[in-house]
LOMAR-957395 format. One record per residue: residue in one letter; y, z, x negated of N, C-alpha, C in turn; residue number from 1. Coordinates in pm, whole numbers. Each point is the difference from the previous one (the first is absolute). Layout:
<pts>
<pt "a" <Y Z X> <Y Z X> <Y Z X> NUM>,
...
</pts>
This chain:
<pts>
<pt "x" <2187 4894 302> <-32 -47 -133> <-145 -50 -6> 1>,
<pt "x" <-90 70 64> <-118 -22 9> <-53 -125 59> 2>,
<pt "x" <111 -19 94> <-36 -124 113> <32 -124 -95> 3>,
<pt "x" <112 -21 -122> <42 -97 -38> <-68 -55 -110> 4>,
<pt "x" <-89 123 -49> <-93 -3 -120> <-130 -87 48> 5>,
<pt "x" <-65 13 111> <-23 -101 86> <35 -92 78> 6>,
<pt "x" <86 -47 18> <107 -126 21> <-26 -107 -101> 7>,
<pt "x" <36 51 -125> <47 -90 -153> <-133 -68 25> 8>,
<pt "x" <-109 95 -33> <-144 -84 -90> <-39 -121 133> 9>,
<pt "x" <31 47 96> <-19 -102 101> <82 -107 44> 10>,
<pt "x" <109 44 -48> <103 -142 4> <-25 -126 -96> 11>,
<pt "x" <-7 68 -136> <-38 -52 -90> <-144 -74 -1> 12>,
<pt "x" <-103 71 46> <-107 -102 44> <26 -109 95> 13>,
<pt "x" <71 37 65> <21 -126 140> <34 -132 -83> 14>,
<pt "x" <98 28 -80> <125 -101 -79> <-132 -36 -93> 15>,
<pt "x" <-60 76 -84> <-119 -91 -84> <-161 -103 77> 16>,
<pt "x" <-3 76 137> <-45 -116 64> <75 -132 17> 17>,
<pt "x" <100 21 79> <58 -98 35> <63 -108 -103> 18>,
<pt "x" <24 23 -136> <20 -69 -136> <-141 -75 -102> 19>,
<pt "x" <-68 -1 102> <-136 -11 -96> <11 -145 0> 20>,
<pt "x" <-52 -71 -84> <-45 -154 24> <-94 -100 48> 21>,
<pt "x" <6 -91 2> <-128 -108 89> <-96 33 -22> 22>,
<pt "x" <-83 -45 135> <-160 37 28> <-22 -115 -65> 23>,
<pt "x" <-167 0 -36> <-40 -116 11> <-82 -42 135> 24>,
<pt "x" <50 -134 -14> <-67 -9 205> <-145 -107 -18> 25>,
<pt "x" <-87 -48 108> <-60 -82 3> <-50 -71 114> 26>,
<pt "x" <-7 -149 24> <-11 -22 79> <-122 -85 12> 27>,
<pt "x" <-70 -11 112> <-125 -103 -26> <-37 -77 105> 28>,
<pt "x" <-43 -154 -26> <3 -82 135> <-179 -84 -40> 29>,
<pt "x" <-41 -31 116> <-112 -49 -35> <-26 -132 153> 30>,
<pt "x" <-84 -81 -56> <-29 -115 92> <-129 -12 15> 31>,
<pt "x" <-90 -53 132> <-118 -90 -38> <46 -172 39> 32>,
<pt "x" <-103 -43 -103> <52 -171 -24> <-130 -43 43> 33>,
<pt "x" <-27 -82 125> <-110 -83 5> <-78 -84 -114> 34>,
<pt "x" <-12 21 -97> <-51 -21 -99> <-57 27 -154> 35>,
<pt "x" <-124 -62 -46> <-31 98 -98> <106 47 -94> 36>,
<pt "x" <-69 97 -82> <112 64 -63> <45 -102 -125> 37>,
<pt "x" <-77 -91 -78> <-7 -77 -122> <94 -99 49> 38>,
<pt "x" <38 -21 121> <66 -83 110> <133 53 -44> 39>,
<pt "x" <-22 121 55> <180 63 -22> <29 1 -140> 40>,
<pt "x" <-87 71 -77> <29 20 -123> <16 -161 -96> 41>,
<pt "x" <-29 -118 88> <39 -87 -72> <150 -32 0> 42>,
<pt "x" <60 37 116> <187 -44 3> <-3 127 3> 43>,
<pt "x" <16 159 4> <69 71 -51> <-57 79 -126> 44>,
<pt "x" <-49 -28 -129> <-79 54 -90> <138 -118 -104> 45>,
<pt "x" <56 -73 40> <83 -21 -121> <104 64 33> 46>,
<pt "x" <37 82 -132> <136 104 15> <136 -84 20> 47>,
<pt "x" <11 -121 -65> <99 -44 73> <12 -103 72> 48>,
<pt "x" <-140 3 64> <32 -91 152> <57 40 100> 49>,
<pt "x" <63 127 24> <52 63 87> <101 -89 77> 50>,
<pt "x" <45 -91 -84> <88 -86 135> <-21 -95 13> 51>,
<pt "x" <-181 -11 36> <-64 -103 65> <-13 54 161> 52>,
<pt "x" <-19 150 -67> <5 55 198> <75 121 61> 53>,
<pt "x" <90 84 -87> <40 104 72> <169 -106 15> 54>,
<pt "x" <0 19 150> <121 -56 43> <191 0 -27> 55>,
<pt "x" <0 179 -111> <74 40 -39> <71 -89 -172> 56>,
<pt "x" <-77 -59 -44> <0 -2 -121> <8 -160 -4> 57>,
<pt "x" <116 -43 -54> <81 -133 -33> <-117 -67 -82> 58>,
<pt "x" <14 61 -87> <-77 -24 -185> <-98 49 -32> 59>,
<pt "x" <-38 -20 -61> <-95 137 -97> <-48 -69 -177> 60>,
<pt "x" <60 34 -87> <-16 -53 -96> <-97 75 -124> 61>,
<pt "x" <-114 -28 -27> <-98 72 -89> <-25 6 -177> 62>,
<pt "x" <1 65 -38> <-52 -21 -151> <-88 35 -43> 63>,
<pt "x" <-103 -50 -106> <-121 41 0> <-94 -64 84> 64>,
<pt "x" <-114 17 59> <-59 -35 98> <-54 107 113> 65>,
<pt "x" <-57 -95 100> <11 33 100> <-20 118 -8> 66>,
<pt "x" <-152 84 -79> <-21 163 14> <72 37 -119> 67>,
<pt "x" <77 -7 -38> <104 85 -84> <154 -67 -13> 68>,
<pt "x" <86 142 -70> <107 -108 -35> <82 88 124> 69>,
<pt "x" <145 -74 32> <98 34 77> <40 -138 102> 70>,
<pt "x" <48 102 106> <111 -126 72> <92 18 51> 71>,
<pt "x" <118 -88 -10> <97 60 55> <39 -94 182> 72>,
<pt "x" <-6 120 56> <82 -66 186> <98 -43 27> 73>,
<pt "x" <46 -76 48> <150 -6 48> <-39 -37 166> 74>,
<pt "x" <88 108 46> <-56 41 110> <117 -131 109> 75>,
<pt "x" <-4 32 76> <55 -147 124> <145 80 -6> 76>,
<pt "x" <27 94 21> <95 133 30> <70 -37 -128> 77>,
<pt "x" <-8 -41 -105> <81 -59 -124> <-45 123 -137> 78>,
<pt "x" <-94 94 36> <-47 153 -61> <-73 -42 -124> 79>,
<pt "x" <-62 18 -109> <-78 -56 -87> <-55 139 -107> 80>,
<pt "x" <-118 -1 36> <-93 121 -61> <-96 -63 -69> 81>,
<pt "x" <-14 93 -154> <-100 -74 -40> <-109 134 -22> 82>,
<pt "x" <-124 -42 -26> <-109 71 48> <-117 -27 -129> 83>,
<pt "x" <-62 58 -27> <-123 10 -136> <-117 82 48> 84>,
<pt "x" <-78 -90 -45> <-191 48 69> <1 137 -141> 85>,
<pt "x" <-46 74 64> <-65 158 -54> <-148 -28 -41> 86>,
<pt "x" <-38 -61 113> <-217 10 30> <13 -143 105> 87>,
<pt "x" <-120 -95 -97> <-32 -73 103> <-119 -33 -2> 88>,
<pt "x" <-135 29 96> <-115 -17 51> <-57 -136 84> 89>,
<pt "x" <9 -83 -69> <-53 -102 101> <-144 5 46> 90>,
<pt "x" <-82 61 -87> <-158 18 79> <25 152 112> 91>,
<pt "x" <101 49 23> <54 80 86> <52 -9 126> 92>,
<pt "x" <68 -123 -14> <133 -71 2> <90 86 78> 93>,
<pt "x" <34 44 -134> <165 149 10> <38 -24 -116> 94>,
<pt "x" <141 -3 3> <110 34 -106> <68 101 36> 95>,
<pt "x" <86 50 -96> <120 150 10> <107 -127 -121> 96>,
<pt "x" <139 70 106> <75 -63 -84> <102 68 31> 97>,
<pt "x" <133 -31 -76> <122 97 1> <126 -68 4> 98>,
<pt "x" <125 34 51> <109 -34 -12> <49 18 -116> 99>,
<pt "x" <125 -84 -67> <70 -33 -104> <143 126 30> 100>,
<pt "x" <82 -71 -35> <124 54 74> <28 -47 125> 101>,
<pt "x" <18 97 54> <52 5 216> <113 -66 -13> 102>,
<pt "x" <-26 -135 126> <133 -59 35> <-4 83 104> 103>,
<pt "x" <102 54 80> <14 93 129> <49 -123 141> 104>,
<pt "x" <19 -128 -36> <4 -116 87> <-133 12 35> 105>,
<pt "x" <-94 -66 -113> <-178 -15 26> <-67 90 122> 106>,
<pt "x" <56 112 -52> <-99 111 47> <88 150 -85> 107>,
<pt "x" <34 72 125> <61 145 -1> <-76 118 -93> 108>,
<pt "x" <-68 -79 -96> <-103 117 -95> <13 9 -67> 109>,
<pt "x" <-42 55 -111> <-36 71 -167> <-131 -19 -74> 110>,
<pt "x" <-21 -63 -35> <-107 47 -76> <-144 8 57> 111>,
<pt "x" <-12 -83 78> <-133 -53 55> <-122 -32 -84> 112>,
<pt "x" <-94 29 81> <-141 -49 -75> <-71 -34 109> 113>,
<pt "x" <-108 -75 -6> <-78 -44 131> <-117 -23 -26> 114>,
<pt "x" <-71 -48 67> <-134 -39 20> <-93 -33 130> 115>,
<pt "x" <-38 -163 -73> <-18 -101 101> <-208 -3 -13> 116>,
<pt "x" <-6 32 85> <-174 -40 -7> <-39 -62 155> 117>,
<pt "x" <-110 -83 -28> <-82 -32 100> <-151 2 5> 118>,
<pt "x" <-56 27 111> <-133 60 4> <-78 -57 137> 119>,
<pt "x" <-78 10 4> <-117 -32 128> <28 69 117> 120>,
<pt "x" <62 -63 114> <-15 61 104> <-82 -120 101> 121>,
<pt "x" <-89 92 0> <-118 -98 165> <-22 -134 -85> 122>,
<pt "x" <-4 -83 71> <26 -183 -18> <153 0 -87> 123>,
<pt "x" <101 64 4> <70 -20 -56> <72 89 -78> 124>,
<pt "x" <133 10 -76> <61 54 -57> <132 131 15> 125>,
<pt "x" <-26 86 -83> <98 114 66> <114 -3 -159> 126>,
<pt "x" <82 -42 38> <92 41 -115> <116 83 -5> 127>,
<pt "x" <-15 68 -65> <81 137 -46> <158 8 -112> 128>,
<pt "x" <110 63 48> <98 -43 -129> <62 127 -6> 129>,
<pt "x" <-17 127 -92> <72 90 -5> <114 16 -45> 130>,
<pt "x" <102 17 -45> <74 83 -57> <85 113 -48> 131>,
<pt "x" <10 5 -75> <89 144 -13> <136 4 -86> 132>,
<pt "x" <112 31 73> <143 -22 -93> <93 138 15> 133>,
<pt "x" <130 -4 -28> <63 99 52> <111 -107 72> 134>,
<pt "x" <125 77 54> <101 -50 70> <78 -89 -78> 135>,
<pt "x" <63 -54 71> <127 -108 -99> <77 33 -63> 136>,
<pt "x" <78 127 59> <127 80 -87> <-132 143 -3> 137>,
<pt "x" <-8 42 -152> <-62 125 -14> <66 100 -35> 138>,
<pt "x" <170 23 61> <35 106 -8> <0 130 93> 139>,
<pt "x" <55 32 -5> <-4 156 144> <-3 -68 127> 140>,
<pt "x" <126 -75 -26> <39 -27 198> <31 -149 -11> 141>,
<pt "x" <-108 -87 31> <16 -118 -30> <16 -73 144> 142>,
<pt "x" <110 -85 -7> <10 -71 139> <-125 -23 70> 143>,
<pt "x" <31 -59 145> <-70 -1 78> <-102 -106 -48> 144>,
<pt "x" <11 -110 -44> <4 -125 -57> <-106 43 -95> 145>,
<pt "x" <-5 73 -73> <-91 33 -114> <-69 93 -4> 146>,
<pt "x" <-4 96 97> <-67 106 68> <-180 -15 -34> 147>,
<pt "x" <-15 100 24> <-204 1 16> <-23 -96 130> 148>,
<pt "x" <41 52 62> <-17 -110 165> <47 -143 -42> 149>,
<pt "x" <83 -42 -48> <10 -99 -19> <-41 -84 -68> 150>,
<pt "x" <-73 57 -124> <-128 -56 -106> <-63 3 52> 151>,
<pt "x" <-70 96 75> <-142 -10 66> <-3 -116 139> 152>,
<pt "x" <124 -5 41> <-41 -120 114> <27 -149 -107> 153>,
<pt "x" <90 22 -69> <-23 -144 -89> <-104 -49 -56> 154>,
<pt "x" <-63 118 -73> <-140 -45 -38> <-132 -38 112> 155>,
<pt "x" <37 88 125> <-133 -20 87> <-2 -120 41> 156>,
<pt "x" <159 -65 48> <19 -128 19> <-37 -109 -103> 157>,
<pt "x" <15 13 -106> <-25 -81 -112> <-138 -24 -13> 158>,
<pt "x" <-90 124 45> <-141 -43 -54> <-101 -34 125> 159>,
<pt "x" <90 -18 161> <-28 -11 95> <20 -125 46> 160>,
<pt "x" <91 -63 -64> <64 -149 7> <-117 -62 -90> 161>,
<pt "x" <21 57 -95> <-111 -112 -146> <-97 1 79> 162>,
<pt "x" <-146 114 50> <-60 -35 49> <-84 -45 120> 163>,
<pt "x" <145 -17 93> <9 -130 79> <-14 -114 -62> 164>,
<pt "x" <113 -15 -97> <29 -148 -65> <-139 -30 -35> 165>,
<pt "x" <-99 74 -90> <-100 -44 -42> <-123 23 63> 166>,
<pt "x" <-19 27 125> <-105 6 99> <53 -177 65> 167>,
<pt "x" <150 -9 37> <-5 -188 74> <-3 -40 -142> 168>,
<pt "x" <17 -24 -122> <-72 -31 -95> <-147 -51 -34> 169>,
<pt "x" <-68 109 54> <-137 -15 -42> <-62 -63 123> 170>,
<pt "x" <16 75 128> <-50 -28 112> <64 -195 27> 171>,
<pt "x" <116 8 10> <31 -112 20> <-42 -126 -112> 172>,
<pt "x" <-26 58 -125> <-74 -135 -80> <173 -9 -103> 173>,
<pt "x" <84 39 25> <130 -50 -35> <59 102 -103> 174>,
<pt "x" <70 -17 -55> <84 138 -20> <130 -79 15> 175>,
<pt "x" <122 108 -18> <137 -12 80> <44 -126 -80> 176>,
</pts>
């Protein structure tokens, strides 16, 4: 009897770990760009120039202007997220901005927020893009597909691609 009285409270804990819900995750990618930073921050400091250089993104359609306002993506993948500045710093040059409602085509997430800054590194530029979301499906046992692992490599890719796209952007004189 004794043994089972300790059994229960521990079974029962196991089952309330294992039922709990999404982390929040974060992921962060950063570049240096052969060039000054007023350089970078001139093609990526408009919020919706984004598909002048991250290679992912079909469209990018803005309202408002460049430091405020929303835009919405339509990503190449056929996905379409739209996104709204929180904070935008151009004598900084950093914005924070946030996801709308999750297409799970776009990108396997929830409820994203980010933040894009660039700063002085050496002769040239170090730019930084954080974010933080939860998974795609935020229930208990969410496919593989929508998993923490699977947001977190979608996003690392996403902000690892852009700033490629916008380092041959800047460096190259061009954007995509």
């Amino acid at each position: 009897m004794r043994l089972s009285l300790l059994v229960l409270p521990l079974a029962l804990a196991a089952t309330a770990a294992l039922a709990h819900g999404p982390t929040p995750q974060k992921v962060s990618q950063s570049i240096t760009i052969k060039a000054s930073p007023d350089a970078v921050w001139k093609v990526a400091g408009d919020f919706a120039g984004i598909g002048k250089w991250h290679p992912a993104i079909e469209r990018a359609e803005g309202s408002g202007s460049k430091d405020a306002g929303s835009r919405t993506l339509t990503f190449k993948n056929g996905g379409k997220i739209e996104e709204s500045l929180d904070e935008y710093k151009a004598d900084a040059r950093t914005y924070s901005y946030r996801m709308g409602e999750p297409d799970l085509k776009a990108l396997p997430v929830s409820s994203y927020s980010a933040t894009f800054t660039v700063s002085p590194d050496g002769d040239g530029a170090k730019v930084e893009w954080m974010g933080r979301f939860y998974r795609g499906d935020t229930g208990n046992e969410p496919p593989e597909n929508l998993s923490d692992e699977a947001g977190k490599a979608a996003m690392n890719t996403y902000f690892s691609d852009g700033l490629k796209g916008l380092k041959a952007a800047v460096e190259g004189g061009k954007a995509k």
